[in-house]
N, C-alpha and C positions, 0 to 999 in steps of 0.2 A: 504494500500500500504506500506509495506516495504520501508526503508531509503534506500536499497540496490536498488529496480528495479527503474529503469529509469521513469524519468517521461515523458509519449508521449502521444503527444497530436495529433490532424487530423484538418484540416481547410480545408473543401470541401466548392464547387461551379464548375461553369463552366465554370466560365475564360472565355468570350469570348468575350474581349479581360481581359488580366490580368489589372489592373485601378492602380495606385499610391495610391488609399485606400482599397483594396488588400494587396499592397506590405507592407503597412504602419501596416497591421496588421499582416502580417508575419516576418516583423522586431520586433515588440516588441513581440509576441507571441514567437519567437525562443528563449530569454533570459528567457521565463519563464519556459518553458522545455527543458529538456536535449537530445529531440528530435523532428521534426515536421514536420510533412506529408500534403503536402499542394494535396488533392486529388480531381481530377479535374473528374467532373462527366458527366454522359452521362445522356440527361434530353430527352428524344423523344418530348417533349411538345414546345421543343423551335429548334428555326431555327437559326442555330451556323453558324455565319461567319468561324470558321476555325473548321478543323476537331479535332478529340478527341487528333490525334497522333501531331498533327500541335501545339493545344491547351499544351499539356505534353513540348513538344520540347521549345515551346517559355517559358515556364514558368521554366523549367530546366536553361532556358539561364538567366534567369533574377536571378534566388534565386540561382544562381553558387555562391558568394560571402559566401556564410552563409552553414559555415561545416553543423551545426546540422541539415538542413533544405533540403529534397529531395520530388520531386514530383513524383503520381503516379495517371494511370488513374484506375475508377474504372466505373460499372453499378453495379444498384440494392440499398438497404437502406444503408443510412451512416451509422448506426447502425455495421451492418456486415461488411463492410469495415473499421470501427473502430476496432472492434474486431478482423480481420485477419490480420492488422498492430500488434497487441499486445499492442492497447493501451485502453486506460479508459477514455479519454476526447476527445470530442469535443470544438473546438476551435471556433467563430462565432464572426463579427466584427456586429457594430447597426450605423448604421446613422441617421434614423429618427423614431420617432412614429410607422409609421407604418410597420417599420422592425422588431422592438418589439413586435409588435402583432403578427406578422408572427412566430418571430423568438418563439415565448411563447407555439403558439401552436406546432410546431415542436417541441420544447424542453421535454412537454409534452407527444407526441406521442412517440417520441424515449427514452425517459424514462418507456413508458410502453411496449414496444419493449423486451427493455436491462434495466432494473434499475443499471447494474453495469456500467452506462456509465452516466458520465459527462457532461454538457454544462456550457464552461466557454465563458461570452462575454468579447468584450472589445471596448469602443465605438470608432469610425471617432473619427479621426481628424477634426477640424471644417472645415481644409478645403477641406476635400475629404468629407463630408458628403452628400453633392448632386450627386456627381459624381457616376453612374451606366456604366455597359457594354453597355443598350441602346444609352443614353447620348454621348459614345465614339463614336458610328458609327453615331450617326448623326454628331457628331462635325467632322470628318473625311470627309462624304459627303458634307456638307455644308461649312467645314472652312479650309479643308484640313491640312495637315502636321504640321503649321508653330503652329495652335488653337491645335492641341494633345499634344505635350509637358507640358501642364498644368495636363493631366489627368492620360497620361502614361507612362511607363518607356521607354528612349527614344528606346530601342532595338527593340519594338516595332509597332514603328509608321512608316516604311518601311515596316515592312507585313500588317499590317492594310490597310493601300495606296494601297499596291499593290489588297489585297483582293478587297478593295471596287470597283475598276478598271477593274477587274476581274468580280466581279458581276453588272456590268456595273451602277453603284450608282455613 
């Protein structure tokens, strides 16, 4: 990489909902490059409280703060939507053990994918480290509004509410 080209990095998942350890890694993730794509992916496998466009819209709203840092949705391998940003890294936060095993063999597979593409992690916060998108919706169903503020950004915790109300939870 040249001192000249930018350095862009991508931080996929599904956001659904976006967690405070999420956002905790797209805060310190945006000082380390000079650009960062937080790309919110379409997974057929899982059943998304909010839609992909729902997903994009509330996560635009949250990283509005942070010039270098825009979001976009994508289908298909992180790989190739790393590559049609124009960047070379993958960005991937670790919370426990077994996100590391996860994250090792992904790391792998899309290295052999793209070898010219990167995986940088960066661990939780100890104390987002438990905290998952499942985790959000039960605490939602079960503890409502007042128990969210711990896990999400608060812009957040009025569509969540309303979603789960909505899908009658």
């Amino acid at each position: 990489m040249s001192l000249l080209e930018p350095r862009i990095a991508v931080f996929t998942g599904t956001f659904d909902p976006l967690t405070l350890g999420h956002l905790d890694v797209i805060r310190r993730g945006r000082v380390l490059f000079d650009r960062l794509v937080v790309g919110i992916g379409i997974n057929p496998n899982k059943q998304s409280l909010f839609t992909i466009e729902e997903r994009v819209a509330l996560a635009r709203e949250v990283v509005e703060p942070y010039e270098n840092v825009e979001v976009e949705a994508f289908e298909g391998l992180t790989v190739h939507f790393v590559r049609q940003i124009g960047a070379k890294i993958i960005l991937r936060g670790l919370r426990t053990l077994s996100d590391m095993e996860y994250e090792f063999s992904m790391t792998l597979t899309n290295n052999r994918l793209d070898p010219g593409v990167e995986t940088v992690f960066l661990m939780a916060d100890g104390e987002y480290s438990h905290v998952s998108s499942s985790l959000i919706k039960q605490v939602a169903q079960f503890g409502g509004s007042s128990a969210l503020d711990r896990f999400v950004p608060t812009e957040l915790i009025g569509p969540i509410m309303e979603k789960m109300r909505a899908n009658g939870r």
